[in-house]
N, CA, C and O atoms as a GROMACS GRO file, in nm:
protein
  340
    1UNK      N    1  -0.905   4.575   6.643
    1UNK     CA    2  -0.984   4.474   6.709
    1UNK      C    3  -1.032   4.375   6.603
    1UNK      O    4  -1.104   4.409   6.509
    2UNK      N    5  -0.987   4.244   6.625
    2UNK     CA    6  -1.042   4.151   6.527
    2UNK      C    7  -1.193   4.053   6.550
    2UNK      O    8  -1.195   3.949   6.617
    3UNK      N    9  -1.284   4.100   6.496
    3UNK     CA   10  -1.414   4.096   6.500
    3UNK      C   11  -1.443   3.921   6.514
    3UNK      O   12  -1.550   3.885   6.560
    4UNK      N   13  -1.368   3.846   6.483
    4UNK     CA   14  -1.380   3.683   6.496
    4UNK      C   15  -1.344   3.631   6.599
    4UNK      O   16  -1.401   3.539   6.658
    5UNK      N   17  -1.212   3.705   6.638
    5UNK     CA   18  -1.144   3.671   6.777
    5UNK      C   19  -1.258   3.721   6.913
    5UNK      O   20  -1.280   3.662   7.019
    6UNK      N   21  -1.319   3.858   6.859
    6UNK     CA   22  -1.404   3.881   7.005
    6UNK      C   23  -1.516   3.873   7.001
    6UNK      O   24  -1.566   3.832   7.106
    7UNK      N   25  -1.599   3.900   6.904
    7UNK     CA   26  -1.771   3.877   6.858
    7UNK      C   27  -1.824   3.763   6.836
    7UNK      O   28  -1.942   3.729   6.848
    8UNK      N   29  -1.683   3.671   6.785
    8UNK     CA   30  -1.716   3.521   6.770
    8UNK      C   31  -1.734   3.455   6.898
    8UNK      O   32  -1.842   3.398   6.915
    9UNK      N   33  -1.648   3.452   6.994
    9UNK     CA   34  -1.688   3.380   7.098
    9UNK      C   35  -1.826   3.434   7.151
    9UNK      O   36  -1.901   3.355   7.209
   10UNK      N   37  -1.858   3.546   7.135
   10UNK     CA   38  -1.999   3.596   7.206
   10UNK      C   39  -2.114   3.531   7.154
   10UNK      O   40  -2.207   3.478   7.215
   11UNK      N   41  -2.092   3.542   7.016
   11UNK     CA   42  -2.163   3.444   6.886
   11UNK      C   43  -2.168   3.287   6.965
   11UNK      O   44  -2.260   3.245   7.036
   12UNK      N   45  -2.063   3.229   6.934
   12UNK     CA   46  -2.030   3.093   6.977
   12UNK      C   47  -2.126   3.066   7.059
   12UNK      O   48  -2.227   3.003   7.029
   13UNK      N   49  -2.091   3.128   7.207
   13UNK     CA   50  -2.138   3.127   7.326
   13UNK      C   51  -2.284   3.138   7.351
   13UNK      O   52  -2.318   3.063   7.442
   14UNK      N   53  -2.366   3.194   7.310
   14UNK     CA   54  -2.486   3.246   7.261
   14UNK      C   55  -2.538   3.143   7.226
   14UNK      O   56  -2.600   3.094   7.321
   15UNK      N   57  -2.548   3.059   7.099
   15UNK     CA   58  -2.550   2.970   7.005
   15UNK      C   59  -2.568   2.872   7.111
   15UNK      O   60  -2.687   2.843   7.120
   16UNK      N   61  -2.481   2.797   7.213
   16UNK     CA   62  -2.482   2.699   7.308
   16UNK      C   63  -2.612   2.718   7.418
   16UNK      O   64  -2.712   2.649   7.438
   17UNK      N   65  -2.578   2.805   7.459
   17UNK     CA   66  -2.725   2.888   7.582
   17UNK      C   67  -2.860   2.831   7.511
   17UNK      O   68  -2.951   2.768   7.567
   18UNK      N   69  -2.848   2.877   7.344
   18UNK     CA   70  -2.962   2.874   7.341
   18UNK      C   71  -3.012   2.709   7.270
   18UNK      O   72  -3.129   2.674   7.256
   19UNK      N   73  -2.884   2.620   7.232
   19UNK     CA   74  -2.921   2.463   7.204
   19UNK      C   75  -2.946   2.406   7.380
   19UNK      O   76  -3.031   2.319   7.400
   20UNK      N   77  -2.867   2.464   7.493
   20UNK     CA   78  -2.892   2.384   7.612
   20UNK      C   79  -3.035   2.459   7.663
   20UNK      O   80  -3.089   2.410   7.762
   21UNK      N   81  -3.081   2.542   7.617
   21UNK     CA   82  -3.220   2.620   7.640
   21UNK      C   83  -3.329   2.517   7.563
   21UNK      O   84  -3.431   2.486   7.625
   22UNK      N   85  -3.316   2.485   7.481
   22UNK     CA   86  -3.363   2.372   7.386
   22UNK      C   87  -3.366   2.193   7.498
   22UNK      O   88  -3.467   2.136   7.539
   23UNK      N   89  -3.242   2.157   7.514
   23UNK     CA   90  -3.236   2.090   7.575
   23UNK      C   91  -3.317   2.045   7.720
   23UNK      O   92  -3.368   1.936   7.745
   24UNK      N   93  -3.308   2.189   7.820
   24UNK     CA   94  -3.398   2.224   7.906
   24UNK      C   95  -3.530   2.179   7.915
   24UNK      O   96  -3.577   2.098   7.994
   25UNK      N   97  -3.604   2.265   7.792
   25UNK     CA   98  -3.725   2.244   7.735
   25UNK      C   99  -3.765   2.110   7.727
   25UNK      O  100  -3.842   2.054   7.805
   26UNK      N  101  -3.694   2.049   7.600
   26UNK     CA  102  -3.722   1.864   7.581
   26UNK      C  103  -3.744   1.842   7.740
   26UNK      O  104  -3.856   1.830   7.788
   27UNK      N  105  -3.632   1.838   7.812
   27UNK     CA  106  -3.635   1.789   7.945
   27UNK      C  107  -3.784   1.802   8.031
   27UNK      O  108  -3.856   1.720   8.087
   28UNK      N  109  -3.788   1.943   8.011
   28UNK     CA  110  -3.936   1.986   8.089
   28UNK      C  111  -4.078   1.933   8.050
   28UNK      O  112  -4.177   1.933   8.123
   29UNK      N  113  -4.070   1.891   7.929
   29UNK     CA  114  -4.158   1.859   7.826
   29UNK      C  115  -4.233   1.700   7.920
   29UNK      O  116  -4.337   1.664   7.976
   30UNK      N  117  -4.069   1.643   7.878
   30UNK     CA  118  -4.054   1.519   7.934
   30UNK      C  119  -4.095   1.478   8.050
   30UNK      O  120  -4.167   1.379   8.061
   31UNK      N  121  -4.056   1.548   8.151
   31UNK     CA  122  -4.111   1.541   8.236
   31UNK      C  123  -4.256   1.577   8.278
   31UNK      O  124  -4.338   1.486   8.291
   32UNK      N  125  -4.277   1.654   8.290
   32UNK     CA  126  -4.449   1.675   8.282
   32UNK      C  127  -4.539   1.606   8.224
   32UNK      O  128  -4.658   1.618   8.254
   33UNK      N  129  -4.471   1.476   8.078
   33UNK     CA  130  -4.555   1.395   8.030
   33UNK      C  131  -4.524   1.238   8.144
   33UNK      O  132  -4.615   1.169   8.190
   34UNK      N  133  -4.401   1.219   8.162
   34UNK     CA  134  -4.368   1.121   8.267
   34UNK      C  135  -4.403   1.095   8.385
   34UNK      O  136  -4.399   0.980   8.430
   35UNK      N  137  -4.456   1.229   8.473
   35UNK     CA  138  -4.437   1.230   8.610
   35UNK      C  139  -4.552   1.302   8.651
   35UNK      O  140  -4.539   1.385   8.741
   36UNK      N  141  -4.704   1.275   8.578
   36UNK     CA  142  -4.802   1.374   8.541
   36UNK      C  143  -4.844   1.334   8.751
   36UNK      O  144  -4.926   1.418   8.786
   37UNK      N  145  -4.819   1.264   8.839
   37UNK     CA  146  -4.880   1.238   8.998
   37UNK      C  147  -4.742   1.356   9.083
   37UNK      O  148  -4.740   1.369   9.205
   38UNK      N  149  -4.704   1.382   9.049
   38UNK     CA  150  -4.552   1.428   9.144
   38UNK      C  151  -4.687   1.570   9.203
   38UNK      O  152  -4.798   1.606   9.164
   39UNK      N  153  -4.604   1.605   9.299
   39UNK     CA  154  -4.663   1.733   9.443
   39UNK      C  155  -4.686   1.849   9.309
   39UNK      O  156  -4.625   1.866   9.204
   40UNK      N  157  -4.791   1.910   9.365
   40UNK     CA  158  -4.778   2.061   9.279
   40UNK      C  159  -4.659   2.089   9.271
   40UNK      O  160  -4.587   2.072   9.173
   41UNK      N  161  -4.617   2.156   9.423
   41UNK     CA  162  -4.477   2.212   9.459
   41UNK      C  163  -4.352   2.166   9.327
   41UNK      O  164  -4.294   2.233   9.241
   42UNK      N  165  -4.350   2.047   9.356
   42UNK     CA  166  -4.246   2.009   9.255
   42UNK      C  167  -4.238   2.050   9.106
   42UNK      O  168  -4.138   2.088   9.045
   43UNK      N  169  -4.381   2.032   9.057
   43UNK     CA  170  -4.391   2.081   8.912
   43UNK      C  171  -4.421   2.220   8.899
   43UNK      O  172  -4.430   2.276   8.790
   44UNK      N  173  -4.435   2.275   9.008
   44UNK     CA  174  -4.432   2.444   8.985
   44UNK      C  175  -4.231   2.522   8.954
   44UNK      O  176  -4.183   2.609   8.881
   45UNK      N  177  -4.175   2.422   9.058
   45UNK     CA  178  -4.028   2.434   9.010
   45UNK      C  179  -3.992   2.403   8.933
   45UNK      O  180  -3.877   2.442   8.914
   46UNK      N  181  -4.042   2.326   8.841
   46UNK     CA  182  -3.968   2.284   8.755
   46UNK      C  183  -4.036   2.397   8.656
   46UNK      O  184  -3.951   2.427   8.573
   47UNK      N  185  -4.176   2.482   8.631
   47UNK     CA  186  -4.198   2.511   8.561
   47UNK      C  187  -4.106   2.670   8.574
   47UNK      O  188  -4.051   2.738   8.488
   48UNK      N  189  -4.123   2.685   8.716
   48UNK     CA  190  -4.024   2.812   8.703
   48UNK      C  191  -3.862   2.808   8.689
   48UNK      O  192  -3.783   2.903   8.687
   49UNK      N  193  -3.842   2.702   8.682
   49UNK     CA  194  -3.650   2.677   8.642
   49UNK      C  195  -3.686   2.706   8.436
   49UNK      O  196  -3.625   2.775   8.354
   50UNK      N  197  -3.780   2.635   8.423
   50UNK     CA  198  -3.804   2.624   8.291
   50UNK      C  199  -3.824   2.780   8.243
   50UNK      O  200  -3.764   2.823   8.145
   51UNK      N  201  -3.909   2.858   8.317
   51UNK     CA  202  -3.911   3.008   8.263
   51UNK      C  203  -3.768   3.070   8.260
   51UNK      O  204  -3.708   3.112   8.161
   52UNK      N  205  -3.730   3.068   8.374
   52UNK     CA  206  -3.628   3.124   8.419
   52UNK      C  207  -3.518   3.101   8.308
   52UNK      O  208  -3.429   3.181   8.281
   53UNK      N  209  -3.535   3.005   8.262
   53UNK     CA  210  -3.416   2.926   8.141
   53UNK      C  211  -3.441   3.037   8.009
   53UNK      O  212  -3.361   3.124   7.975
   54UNK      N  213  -3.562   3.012   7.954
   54UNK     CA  214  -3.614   3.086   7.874
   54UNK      C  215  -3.629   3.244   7.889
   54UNK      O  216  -3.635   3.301   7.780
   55UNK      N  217  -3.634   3.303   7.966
   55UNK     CA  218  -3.560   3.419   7.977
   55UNK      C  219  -3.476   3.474   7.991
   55UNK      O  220  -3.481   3.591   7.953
   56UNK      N  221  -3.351   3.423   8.055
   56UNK     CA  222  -3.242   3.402   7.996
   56UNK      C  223  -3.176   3.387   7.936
   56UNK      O  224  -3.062   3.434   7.938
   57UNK      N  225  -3.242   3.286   7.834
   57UNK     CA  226  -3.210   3.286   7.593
   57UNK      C  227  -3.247   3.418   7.601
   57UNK      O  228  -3.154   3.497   7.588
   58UNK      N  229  -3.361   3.467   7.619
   58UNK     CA  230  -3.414   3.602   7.548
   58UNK      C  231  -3.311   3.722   7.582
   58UNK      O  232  -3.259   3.806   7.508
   59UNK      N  233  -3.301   3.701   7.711
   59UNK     CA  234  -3.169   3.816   7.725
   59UNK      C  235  -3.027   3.799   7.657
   59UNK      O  236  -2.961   3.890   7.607
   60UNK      N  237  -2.998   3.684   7.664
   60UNK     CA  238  -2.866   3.688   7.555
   60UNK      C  239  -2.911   3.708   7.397
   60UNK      O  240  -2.828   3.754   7.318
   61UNK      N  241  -3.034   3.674   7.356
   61UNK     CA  242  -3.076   3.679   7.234
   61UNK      C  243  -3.019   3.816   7.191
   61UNK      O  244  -2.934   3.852   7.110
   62UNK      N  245  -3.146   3.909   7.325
   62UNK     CA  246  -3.137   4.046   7.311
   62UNK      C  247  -2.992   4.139   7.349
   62UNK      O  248  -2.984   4.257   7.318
   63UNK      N  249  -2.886   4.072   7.417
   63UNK     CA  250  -2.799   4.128   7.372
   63UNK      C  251  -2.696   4.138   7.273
   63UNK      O  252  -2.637   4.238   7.231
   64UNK      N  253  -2.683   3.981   7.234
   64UNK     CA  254  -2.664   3.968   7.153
   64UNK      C  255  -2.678   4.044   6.997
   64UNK      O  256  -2.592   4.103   6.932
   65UNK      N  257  -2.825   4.016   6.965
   65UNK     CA  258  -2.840   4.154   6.856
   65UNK      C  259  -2.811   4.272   6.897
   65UNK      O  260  -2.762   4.324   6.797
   66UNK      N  261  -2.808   4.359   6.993
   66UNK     CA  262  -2.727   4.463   7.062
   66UNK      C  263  -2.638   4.497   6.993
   66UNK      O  264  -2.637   4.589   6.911
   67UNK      N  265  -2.526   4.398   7.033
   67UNK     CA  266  -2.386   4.382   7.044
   67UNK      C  267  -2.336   4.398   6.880
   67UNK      O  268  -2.274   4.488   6.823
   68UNK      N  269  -2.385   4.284   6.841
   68UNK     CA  270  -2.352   4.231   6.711
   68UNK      C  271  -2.394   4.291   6.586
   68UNK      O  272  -2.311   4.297   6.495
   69UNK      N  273  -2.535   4.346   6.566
   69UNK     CA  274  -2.592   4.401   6.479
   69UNK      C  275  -2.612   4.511   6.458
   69UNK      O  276  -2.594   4.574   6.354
   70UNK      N  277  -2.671   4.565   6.610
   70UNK     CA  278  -2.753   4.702   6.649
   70UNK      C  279  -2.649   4.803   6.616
   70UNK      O  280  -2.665   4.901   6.543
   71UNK      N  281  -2.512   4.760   6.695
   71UNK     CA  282  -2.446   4.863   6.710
   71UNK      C  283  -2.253   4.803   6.669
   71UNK      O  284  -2.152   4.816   6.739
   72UNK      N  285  -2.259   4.774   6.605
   72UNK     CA  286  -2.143   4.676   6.503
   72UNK      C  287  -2.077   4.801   6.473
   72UNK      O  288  -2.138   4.907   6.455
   73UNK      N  289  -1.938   4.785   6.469
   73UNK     CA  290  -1.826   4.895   6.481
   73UNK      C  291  -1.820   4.994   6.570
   73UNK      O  292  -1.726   5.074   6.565
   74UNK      N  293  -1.933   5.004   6.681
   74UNK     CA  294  -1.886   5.133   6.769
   74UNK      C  295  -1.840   5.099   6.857
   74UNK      O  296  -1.903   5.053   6.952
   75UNK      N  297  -1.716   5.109   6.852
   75UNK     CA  298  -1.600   5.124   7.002
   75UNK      C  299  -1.635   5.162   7.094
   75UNK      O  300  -1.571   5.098   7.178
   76UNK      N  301  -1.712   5.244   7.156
   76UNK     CA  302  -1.783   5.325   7.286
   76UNK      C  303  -1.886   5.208   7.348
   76UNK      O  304  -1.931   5.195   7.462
   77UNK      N  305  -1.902   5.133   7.235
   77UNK     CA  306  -2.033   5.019   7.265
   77UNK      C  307  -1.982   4.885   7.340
   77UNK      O  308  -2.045   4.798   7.399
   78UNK      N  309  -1.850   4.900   7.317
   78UNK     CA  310  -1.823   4.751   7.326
   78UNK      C  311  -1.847   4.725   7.518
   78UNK      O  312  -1.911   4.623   7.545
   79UNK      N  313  -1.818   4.776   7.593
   79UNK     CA  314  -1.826   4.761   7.709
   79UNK      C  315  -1.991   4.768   7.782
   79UNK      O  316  -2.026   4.707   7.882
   80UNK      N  317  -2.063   4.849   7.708
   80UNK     CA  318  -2.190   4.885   7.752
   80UNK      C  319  -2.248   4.682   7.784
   80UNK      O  320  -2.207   4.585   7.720
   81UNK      N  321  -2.351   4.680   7.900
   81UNK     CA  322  -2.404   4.612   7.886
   81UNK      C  323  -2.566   4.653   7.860
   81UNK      O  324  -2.625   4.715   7.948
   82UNK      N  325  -2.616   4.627   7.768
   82UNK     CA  326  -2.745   4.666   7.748
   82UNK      C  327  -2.900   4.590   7.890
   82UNK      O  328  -2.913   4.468   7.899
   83UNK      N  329  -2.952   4.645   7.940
   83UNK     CA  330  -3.080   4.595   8.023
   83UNK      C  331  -3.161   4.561   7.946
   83UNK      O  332  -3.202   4.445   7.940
   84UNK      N  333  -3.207   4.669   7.860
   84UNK     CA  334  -3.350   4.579   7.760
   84UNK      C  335  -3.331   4.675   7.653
   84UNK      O  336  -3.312   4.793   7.682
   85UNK      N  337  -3.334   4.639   7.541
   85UNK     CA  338  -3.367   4.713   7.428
   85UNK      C  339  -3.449   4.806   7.343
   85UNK      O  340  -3.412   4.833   7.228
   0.00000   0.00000   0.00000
């Protein structure tokens, strides 16, 4: 098993989640300084799309180290998906 060919894209992939998790954020930021009159309703969604985003980094974070670090060379591991660490 070549560790660049399959850990890298997980790597890769990871890496993106968490610059468009970034991206998200600015966005949310932005908005809430722009649009400070909009309905509760509205800015409660946006604040929970915004969590929801951010926990979502954390779970790839956390599998990620899993995957990659925790448990690096065990074959039995590779399929496991981890819930929480």
């Amino acid at each position: 098993m070549s560790v660049s060919a399959s850990f890298g894209a997980l790597m890769v992939g990871g890496m993106f989640a968490i610059l468009f998790c970034g991206v998200t954020q600015a966005q949310t930021f932005l908005y809430f300084k722009l649009y400070p009159k909009d309905r509760g309703f509205i800015k409660s969604l946006v604040l929970f799309i915004w969590m929801l985003d951010t926990l979502h980094s954390a779970f790839i974070a956390t599998a990620l180290w899993d995957h990659l670090i925790r448990h690096f060379g065990n074959a039995e591991h590779v399929d496991y998906v981890p819930w929480f660490v």
